[in-house]
C-alpha positions in Angstrom: 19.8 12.4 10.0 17.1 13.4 12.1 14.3 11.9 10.0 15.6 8.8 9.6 15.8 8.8 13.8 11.8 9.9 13.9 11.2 7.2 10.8 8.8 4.6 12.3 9.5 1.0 11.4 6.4 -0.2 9.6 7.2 -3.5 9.1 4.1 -5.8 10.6 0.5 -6.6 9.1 -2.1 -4.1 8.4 -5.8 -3.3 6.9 -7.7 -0.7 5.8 -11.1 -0.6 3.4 -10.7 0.4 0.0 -14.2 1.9 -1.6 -14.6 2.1 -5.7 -18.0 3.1 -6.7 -20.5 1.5 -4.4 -18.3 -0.9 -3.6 -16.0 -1.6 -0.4 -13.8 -4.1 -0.1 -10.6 -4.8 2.9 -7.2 -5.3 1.8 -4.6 -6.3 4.1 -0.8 -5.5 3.6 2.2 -7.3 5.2 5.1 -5.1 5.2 8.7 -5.3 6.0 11.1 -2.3 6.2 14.5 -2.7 6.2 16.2 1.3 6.3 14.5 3.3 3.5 13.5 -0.3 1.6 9.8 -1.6 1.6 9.4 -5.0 0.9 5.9 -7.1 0.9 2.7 -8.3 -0.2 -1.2 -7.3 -0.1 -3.9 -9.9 0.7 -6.9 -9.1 -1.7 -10.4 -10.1 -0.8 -10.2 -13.0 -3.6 -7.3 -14.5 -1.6 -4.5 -13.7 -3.6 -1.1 -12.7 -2.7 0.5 -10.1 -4.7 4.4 -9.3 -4.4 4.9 -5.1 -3.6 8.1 -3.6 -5.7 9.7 -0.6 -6.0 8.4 0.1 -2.1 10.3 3.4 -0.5 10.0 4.4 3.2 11.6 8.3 3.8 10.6 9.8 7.0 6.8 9.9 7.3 6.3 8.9 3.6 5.6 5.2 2.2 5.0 4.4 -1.5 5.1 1.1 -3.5 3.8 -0.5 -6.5 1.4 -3.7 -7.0 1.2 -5.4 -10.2 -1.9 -7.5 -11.6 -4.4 -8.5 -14.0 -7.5 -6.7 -14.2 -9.8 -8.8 -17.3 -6.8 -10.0 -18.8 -4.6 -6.6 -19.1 -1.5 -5.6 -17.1 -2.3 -2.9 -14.1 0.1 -1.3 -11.8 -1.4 0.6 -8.9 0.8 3.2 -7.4 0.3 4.1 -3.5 1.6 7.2 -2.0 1.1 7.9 1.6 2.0 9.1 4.9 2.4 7.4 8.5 1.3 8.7 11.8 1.7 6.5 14.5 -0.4 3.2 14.4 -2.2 4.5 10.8 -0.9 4.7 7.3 -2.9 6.9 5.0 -2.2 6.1 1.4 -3.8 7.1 -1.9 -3.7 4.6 -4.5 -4.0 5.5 -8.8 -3.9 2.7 -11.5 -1.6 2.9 -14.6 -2.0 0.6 -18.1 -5.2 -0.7 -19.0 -7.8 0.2 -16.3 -7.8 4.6 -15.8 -9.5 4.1 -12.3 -9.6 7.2 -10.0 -7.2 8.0 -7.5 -8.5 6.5 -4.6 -8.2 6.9 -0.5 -7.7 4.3 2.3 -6.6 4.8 6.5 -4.3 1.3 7.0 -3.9 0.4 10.6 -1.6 -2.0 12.4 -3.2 -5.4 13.3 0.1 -6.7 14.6 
């Protein structure tokens, strides 16, 4: 019962830069916490909104799920993360058709 006290509510806009390779690029999610339920969508740099599912707030920890294309294949990235105050850190690992590396990004609250 305690966490759940401590448990930040996330639910607002926030960015962070995602590097792959040699390349960088900013993402911004908008996320709304209702209890231990995450509910959203990420902003990608091409402008396209993509629907979060099976998002999970439990004390300090977030994850959540974002389906897409990727060349004309189904992808599912998987975040994992924890919050500390104004900053989210998350790592983020793809599943089906693209094996990219598990990758590391610092979110923080725009509003």
């Amino acid at each position: 019962m305690a966490t759940a006290a401590l448990a930040a509510d996330i639910t607002g806009s926030w960015t962070g830069a995602m590097s792959v390779g040699d390349n960088s690029f900013n993402l911004t999610y908008n996320f709304k916490q209702e209890g231990g339920t995450l509910t959203g969508s990420v902003l990608t740099p091409s402008g396209d909104t993509l629907p979060l599912s099976e998002g999970k707030v439990d004390g300090d920890k977030i994850s959540f799920a974002v389906k897409t294309e990727m060349n004309g294949e189904a992808v599912k990235f998987v975040s994992k993360g924890t919050i500390k105050d104004e900053e989210i850190t998350i790592t983020t690992k793809s599943e089906g058709g693209h094996d990219l590396p598990e990758t590391p990004m610092t979110l923080k609250r725009t509003r």
